[in-house]
HTML snippet that shows the backbone in 3Dmol.js (N, CA, C, O; Angstrom):
<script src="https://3Dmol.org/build/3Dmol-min.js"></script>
<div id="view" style="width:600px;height:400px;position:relative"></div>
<script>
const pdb = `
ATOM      1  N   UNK A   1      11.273 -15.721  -8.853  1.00  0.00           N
ATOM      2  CA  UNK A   1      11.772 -15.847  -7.496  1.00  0.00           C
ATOM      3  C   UNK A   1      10.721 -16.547  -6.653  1.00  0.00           C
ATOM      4  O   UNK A   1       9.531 -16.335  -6.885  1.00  0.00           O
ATOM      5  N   UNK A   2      11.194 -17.568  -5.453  1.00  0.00           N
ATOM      6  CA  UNK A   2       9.914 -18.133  -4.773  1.00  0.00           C
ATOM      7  C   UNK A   2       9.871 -17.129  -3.445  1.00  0.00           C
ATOM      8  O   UNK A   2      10.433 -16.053  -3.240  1.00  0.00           O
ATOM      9  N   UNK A   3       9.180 -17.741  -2.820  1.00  0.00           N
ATOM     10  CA  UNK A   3       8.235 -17.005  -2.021  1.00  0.00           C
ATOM     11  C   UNK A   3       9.002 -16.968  -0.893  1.00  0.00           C
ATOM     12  O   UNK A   3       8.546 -16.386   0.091  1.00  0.00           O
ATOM     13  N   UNK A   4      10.314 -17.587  -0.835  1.00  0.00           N
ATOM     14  CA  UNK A   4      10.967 -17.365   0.344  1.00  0.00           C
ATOM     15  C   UNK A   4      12.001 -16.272  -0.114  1.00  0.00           C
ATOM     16  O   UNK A   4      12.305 -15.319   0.604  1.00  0.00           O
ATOM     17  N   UNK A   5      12.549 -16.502  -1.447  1.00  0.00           N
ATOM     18  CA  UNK A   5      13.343 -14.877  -1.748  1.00  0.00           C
ATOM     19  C   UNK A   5      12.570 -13.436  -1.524  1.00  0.00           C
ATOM     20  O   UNK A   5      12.995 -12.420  -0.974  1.00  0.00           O
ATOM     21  N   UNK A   6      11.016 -13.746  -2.269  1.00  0.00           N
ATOM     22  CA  UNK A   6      10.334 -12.497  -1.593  1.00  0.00           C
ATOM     23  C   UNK A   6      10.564 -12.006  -0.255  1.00  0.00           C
ATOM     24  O   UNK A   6      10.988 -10.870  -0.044  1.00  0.00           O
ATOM     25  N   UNK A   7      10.203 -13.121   0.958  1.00  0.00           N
ATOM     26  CA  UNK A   7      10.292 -12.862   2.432  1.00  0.00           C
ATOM     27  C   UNK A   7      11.629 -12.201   2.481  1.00  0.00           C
ATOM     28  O   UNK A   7      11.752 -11.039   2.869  1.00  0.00           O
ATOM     29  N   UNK A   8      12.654 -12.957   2.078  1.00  0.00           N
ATOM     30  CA  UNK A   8      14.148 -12.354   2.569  1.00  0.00           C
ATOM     31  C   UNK A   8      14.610 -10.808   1.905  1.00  0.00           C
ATOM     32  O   UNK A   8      15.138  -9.769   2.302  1.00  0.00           O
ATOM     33  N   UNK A   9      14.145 -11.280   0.853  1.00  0.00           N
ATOM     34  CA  UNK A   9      14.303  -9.336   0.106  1.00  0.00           C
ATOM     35  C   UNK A   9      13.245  -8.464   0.956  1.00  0.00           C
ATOM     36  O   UNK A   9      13.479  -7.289   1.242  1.00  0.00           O
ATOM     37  N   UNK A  10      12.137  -9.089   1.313  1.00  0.00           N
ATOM     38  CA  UNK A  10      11.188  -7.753   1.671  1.00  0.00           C
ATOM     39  C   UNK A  10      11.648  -7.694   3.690  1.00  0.00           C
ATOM     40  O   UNK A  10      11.296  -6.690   4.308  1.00  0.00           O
ATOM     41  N   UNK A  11      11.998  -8.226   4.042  1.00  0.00           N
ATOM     42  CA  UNK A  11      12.920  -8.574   5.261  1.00  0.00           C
ATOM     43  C   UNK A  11      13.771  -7.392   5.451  1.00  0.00           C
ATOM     44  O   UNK A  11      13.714  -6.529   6.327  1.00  0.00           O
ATOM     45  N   UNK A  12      14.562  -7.524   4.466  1.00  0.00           N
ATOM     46  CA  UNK A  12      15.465  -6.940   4.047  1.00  0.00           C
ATOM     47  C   UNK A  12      15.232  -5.112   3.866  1.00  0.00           C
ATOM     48  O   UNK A  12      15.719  -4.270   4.620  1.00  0.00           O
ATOM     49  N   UNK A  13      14.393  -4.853   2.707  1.00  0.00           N
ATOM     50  CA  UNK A  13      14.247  -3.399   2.531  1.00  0.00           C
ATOM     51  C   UNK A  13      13.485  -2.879   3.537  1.00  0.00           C
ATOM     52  O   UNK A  13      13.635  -1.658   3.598  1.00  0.00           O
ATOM     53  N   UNK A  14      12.612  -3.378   4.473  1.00  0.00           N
ATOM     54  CA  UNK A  14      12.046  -3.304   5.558  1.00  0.00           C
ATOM     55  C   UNK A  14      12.879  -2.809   6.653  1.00  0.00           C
ATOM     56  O   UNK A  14      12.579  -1.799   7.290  1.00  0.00           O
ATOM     57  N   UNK A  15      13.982  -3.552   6.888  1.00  0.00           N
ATOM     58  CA  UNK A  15      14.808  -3.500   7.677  1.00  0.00           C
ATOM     59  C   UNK A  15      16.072  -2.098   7.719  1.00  0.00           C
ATOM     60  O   UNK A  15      16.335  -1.256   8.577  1.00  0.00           O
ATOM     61  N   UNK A  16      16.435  -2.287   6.817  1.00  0.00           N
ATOM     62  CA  UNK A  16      17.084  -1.079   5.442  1.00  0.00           C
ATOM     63  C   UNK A  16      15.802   0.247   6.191  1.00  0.00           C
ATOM     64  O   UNK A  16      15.733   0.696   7.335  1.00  0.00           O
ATOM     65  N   UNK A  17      15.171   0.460   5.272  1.00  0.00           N
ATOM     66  CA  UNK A  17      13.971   1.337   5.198  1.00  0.00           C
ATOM     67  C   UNK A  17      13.882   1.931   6.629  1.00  0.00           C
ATOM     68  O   UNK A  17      14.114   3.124   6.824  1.00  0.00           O
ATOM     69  N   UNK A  18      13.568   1.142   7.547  1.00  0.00           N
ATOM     70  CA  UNK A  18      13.496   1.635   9.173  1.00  0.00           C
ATOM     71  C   UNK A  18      15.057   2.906   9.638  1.00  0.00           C
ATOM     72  O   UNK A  18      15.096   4.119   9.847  1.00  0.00           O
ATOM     73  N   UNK A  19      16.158   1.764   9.624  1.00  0.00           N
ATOM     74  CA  UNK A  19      17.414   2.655   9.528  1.00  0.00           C
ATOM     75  C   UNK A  19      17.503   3.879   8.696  1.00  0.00           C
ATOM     76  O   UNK A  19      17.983   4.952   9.063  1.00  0.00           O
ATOM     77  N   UNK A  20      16.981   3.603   7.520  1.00  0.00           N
ATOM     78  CA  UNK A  20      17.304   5.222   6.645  1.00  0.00           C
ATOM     79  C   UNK A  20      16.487   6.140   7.435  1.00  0.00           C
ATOM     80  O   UNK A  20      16.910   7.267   7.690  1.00  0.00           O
ATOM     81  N   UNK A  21      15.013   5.620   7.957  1.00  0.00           N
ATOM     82  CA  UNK A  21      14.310   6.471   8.387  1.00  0.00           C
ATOM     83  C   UNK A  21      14.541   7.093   9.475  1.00  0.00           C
ATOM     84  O   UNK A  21      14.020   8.186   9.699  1.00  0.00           O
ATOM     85  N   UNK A  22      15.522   6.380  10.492  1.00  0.00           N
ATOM     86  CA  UNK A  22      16.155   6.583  11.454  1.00  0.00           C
ATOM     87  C   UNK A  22      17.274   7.693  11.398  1.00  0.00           C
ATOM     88  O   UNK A  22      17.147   8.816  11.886  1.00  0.00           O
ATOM     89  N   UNK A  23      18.262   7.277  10.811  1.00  0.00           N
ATOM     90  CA  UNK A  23      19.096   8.236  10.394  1.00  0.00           C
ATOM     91  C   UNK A  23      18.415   9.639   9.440  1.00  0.00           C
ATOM     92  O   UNK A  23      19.143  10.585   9.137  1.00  0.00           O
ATOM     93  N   UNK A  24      17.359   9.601   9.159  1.00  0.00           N
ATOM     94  CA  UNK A  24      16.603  10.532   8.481  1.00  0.00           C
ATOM     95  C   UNK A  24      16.271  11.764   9.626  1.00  0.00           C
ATOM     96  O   UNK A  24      16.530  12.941   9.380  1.00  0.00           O
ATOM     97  N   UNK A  25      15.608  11.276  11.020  1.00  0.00           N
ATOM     98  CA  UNK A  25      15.406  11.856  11.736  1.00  0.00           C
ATOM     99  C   UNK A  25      16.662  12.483  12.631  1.00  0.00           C
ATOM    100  O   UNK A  25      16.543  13.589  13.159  1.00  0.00           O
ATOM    101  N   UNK A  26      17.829  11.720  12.755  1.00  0.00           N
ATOM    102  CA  UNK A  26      18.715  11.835  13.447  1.00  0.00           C
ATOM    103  C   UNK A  26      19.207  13.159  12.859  1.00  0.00           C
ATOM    104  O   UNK A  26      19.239  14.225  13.474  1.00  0.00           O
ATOM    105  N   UNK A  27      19.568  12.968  11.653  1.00  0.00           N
ATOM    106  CA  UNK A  27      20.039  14.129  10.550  1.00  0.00           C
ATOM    107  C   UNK A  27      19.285  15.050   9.951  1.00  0.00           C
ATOM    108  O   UNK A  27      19.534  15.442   8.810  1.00  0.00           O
ATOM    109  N   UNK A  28      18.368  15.450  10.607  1.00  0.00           N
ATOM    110  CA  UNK A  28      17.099  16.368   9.757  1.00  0.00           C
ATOM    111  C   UNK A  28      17.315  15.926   8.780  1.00  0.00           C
ATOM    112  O   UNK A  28      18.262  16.591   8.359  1.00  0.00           O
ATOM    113  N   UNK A  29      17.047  15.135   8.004  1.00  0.00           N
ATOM    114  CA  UNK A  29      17.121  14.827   6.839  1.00  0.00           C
ATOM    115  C   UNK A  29      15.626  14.274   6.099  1.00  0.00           C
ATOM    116  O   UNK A  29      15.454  13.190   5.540  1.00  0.00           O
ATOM    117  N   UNK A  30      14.845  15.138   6.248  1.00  0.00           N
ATOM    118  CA  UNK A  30      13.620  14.434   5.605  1.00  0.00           C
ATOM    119  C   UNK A  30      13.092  13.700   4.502  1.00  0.00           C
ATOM    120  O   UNK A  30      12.074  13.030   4.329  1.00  0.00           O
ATOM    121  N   UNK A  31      14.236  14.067   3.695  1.00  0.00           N
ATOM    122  CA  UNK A  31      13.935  13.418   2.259  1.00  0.00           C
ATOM    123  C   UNK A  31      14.502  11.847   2.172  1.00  0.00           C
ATOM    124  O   UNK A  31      14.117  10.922   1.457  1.00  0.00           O
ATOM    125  N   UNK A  32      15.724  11.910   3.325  1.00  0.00           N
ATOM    126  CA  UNK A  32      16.064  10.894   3.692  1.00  0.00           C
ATOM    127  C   UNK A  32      15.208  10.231   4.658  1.00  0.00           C
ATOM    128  O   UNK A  32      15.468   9.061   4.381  1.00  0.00           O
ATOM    129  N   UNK A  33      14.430  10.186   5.529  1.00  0.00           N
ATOM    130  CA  UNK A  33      13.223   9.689   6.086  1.00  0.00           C
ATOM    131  C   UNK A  33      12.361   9.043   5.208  1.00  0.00           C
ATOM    132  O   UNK A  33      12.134   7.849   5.016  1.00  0.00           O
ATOM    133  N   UNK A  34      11.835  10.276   4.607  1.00  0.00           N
ATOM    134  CA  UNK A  34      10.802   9.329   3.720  1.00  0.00           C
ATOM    135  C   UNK A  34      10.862   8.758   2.273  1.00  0.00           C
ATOM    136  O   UNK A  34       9.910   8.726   1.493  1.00  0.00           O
ATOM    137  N   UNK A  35      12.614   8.142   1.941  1.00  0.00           N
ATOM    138  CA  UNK A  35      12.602   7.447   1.442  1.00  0.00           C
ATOM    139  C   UNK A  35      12.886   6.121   1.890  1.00  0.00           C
ATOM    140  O   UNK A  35      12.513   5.094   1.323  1.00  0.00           O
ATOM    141  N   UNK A  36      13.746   6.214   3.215  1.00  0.00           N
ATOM    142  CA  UNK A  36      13.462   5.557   4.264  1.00  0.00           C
ATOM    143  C   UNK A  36      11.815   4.469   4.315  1.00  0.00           C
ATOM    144  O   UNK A  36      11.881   3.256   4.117  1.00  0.00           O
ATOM    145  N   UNK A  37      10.572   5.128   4.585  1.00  0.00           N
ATOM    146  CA  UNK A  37       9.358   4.875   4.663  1.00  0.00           C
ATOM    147  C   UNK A  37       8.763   4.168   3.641  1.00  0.00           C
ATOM    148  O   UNK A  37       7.843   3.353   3.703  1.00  0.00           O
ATOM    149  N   UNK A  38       9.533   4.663   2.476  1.00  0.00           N
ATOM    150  CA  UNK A  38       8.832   3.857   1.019  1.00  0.00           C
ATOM    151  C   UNK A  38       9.631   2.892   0.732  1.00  0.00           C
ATOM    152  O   UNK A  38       9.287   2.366  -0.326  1.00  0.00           O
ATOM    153  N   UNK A  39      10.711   2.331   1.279  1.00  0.00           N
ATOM    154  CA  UNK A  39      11.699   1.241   1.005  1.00  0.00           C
ATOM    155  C   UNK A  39      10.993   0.895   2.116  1.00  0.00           C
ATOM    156  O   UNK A  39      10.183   0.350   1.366  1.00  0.00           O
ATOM    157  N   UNK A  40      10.330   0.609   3.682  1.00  0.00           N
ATOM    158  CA  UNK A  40       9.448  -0.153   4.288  1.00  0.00           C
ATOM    159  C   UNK A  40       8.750  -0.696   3.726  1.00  0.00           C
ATOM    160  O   UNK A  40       8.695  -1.926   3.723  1.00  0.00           O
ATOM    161  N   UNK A  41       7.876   0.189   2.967  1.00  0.00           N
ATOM    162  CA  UNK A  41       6.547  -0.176   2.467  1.00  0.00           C
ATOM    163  C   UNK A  41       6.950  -1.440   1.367  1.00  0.00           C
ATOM    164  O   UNK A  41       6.319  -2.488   1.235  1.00  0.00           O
ATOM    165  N   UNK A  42       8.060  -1.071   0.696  1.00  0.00           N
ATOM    166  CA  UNK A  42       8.459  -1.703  -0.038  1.00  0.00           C
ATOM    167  C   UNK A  42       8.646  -3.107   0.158  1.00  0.00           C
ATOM    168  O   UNK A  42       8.422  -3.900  -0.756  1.00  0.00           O
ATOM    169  N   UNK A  43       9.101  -3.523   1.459  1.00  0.00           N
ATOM    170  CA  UNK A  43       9.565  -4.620   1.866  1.00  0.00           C
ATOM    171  C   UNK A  43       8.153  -5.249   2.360  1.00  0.00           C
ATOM    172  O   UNK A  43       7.897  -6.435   2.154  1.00  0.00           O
ATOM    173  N   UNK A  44       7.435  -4.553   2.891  1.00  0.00           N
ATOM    174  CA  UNK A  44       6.080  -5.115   3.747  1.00  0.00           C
ATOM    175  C   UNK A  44       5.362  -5.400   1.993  1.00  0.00           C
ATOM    176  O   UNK A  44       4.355  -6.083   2.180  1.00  0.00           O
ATOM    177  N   UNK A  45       5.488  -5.189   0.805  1.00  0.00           N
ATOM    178  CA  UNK A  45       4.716  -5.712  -0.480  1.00  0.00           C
ATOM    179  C   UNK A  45       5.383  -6.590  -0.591  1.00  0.00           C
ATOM    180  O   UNK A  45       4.732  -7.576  -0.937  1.00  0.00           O
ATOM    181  N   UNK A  46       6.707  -6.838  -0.443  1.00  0.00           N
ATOM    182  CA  UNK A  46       7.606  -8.128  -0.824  1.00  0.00           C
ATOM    183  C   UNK A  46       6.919  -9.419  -0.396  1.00  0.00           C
ATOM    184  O   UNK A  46       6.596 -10.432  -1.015  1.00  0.00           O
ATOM    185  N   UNK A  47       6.730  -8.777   1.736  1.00  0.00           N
ATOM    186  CA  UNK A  47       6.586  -9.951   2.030  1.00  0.00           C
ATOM    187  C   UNK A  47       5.250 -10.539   1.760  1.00  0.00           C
ATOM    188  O   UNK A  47       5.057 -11.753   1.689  1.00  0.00           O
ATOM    189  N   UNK A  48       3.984  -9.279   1.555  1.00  0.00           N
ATOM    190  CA  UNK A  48       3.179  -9.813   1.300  1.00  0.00           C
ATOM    191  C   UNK A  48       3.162 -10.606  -0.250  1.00  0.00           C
ATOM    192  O   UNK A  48       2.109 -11.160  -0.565  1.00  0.00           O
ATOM    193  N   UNK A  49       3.967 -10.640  -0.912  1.00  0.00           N
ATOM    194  CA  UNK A  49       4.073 -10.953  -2.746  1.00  0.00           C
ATOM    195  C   UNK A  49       4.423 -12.596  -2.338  1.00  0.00           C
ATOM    196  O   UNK A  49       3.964 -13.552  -2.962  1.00  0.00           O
ATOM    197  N   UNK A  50       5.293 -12.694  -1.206  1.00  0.00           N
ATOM    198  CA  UNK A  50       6.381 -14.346  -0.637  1.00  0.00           C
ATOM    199  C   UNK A  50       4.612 -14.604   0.155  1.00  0.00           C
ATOM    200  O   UNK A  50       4.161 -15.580  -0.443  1.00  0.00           O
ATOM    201  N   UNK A  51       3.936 -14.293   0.817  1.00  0.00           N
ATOM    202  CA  UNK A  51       2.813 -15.082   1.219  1.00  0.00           C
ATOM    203  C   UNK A  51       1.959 -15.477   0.282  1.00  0.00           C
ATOM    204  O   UNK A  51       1.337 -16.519   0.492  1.00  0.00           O
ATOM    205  N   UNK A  52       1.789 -14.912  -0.666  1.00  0.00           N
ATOM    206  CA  UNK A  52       0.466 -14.923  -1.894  1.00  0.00           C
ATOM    207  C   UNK A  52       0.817 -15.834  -2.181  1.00  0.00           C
ATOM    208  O   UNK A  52       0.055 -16.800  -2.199  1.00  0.00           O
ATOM    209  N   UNK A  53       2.482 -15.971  -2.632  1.00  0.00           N
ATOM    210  CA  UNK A  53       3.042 -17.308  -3.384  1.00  0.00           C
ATOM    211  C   UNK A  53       2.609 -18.589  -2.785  1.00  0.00           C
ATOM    212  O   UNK A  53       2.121 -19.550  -3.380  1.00  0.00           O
ATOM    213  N   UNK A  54       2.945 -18.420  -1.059  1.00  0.00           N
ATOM    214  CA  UNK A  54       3.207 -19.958  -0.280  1.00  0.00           C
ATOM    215  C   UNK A  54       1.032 -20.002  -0.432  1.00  0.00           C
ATOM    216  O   UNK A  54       0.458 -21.091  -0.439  1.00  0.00           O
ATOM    217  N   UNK A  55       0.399 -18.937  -0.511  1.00  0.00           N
ATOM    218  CA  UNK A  55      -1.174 -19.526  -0.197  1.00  0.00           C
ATOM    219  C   UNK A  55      -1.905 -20.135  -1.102  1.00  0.00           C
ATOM    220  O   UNK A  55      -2.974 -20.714  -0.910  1.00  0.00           O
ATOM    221  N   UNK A  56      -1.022 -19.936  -2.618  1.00  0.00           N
ATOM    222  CA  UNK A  56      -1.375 -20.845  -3.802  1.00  0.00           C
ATOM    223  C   UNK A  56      -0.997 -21.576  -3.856  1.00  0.00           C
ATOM    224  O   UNK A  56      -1.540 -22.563  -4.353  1.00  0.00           O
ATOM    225  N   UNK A  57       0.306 -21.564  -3.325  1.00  0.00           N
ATOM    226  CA  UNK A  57       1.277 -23.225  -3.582  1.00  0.00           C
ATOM    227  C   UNK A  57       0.348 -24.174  -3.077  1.00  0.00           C
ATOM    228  O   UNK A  57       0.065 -25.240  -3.625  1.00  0.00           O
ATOM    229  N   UNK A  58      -0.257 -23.610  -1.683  1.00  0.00           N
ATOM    230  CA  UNK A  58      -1.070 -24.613  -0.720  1.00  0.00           C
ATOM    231  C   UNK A  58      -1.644 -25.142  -1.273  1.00  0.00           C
ATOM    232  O   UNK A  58      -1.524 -26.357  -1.434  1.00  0.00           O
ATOM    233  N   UNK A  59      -2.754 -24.209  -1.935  1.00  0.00           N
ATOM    234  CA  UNK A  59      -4.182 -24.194  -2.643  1.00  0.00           C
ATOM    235  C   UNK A  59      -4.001 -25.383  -3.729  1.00  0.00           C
ATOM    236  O   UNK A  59      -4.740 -26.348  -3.921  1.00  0.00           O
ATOM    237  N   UNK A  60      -2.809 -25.029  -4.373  1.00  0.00           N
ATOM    238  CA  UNK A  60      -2.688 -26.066  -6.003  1.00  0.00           C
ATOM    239  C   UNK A  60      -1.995 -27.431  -5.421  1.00  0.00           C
ATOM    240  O   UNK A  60      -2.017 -28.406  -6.172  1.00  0.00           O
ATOM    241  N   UNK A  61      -1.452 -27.552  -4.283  1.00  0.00           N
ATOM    242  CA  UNK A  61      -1.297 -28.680  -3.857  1.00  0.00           C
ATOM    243  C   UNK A  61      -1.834 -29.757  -3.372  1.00  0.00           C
ATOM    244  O   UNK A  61      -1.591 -30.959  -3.475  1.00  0.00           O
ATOM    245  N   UNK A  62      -2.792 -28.975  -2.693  1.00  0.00           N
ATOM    246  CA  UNK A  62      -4.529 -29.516  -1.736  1.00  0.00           C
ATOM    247  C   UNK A  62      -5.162 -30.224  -3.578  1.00  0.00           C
ATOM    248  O   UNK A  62      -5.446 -31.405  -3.781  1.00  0.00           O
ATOM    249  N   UNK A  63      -5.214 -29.317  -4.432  1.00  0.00           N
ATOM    250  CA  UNK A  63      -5.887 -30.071  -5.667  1.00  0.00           C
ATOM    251  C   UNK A  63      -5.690 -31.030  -5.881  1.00  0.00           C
ATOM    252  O   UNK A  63      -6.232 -31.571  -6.844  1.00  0.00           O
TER     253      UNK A  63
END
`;
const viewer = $3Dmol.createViewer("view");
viewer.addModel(pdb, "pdb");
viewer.setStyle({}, {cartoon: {color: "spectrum"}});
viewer.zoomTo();
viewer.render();
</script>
């Protein structure tokens, strides 16, 4: 996958992730919260996985 599917998937579970966590709190639902929190986290590795990609692309292109 390139580095812009990373961004959009990790966009994505990020986005996702916030709402569950939301509705987690809304609903006492804690287990639902903090799976909520780890589908964030999830998305914030994505996007960092879609930057790593575009800072090598740079790197091997500059070569």
């Amino acid at each position: 996958m390139g580095s812009t599917g990373d961004k959009v998937k990790g966009m994505t579970n990020e986005a996702v992730g916030n709402v569950k966590q939301a509705a987690g709190r809304a609903m006492d639902n804690p287990k639902m919260e903090v799976e909520g929190a780890l589908q964030e986290r999830k998305g914030e590795a994505q996007q960092l996985k879609g930057d790593a990609k575009d800072a090598i692309k740079k790197t091997v292109d500059r070569a």
